[in-house]
Steps between C-alpha positions, in 0.01 A plus 500: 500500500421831731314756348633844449208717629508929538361509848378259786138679497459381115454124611328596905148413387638168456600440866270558846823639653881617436766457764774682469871479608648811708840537443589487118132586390372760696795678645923472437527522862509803534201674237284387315547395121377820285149281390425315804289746697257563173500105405441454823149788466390286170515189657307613821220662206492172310302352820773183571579482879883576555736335700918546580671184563862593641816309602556811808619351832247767661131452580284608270341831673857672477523384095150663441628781666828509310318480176264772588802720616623516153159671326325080457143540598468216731098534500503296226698217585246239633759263666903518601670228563832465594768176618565676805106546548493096445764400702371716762203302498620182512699614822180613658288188450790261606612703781649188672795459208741740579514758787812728437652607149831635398438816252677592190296790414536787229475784715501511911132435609379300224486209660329634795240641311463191303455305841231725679252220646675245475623291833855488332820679661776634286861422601806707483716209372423149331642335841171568668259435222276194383491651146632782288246727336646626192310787378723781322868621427582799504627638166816418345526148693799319411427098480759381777407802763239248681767176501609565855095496592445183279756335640381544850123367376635228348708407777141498694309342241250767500240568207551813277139671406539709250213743388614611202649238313605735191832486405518881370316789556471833273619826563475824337725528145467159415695323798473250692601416863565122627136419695427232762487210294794500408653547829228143593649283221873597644352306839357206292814465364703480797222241589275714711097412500323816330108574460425723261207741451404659204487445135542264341347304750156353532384680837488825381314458232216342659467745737500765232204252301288470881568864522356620172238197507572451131610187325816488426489411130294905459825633666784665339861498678674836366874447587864548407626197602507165312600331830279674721153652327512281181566160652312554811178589307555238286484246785171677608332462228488838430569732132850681501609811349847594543646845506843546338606809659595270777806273581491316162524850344868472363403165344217626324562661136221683329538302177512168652247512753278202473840268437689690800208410737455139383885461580445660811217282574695152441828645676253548833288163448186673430284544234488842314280768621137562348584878420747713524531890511820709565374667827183564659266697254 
């Protein structure tokens, strides 16, 4: 059963290092949560190397930079790793796969950013692509805006790489927007191929492992998301701690914790978390 505990820096000494997820732990999208900044001071005290694991379409120089923008000392963060920063690699050392992408970006640049040094030209329709690079959506996405583009991949047969395979993302006030992964499953379904990158899956997580040079079973995964953070850790090999302020939040009750998680848990074919706390503290 998970175990209730008052703060993630009451069971650090038992771990060589704590990754944490970005949106839904340390921010809302748009500031922090009120006890992340000074959790984040206690953990950096107790000694255990610090990492962000993040489901962000961008590279992971721009999500260090985010996360400092918004008062997070990013000193003492000793890796960031995000799916856009992995698929990014895999692009660069197998330069020969594809040569031109179609973007679907969250904001106008993103995806030229996100392809800096890499031998890979970026399209203005799907007509003239090898692949689509699905990255971001702008706010407020609706799940049949993208059909017309779909359709036009499919008709190709082109692949669909998404970095950011979350299906939501937070935003300030408790909401959430629709998020790339959902828009990547919409493909699959129409019977589109689609790689994803990100949590849950197993790539990231070794590179987060080979970039902390810890073993995995002395790291703790601090996440929101059953699907995502719980499962993929679980898969590592790694210790979970899930924070409830996050999208399972309206399914959560304060007297029924333990149960609500454990029926959480079996709904998303995982296991239960190892702790839980309501936010980061």
């Amino acid at each position: 059963m998970t175990q209730l505990i008052d703060s993630v820096s009451s069971i650090a000494d038992q771990f060589d290092a704590i990754v944490l997820d970005q949106w839904g732990v340390l921010h809302d999208g748009s500031a922090p949560y009120p006890s992340a900044i000074m959790a984040l001071q206690q953990l950096h005290q107790s000694g255990v190397k610090i990492g962000v694991l993040s489901n962000s379409g961008k590279r992971s120089a721009p999500n260090a930079a985010r996360i400092a923008a918004m008062g997070f000392d990013a000193s003492k963060f000793d890796a960031v790793m995000t799916s856009g920063e992995a698929l990014w690699q895999t692009f660069a050392a197998d330069a020969q796969t594809v040569h031109s992408v179609y973007p679907i970006e969250g904001k106008s640049g993103d995806a030229e950013s996100w392809a800096n040094g890499l031998n890979v030209a970026l399209t203005e329709t799907p007509t003239t692509a090898d692949a689509i690079l699905l990255m971001g959506l702008p706010d407020g996405s609706e799940a049949d805006a993208y059909d017309e583009t779909l359709q036009a991949s499919l008709d190709r047969s082109l692949p669909l790489y998404c970095s950011n395979p979350d299906f939501t993302s937070p935003r300030g006030g408790g909401t959430y927007v629709m998020s790339p992964g959902a828009l990547a499953q919409r493909y699959a379904d129409m019977g589109g191929s689609v790689h994803l990158y990100g949590k849950p899956h197993r790539p990231i997580f070794d590179a987060m492992v080979a970039a902390l040079d810890c073993a995995p079973d002395k790291i703790l995964m601090v996440g929101d998301s059953l699907h995502h953070d719980i499962h993929g850790a679980q898969n590592a090999g790694w210790k979970s701690l899930l924070i409830r302020v996050g999208v399972h939040a309206p399914d959560i009750q304060d007297e029924t914790i333990p149960q609500d998680l454990a029926r959480l848990a079996k709904a998303a074919a995982v296991a239960p978390p190892d702790y839980s706390l309501p936010d980061l503290r």
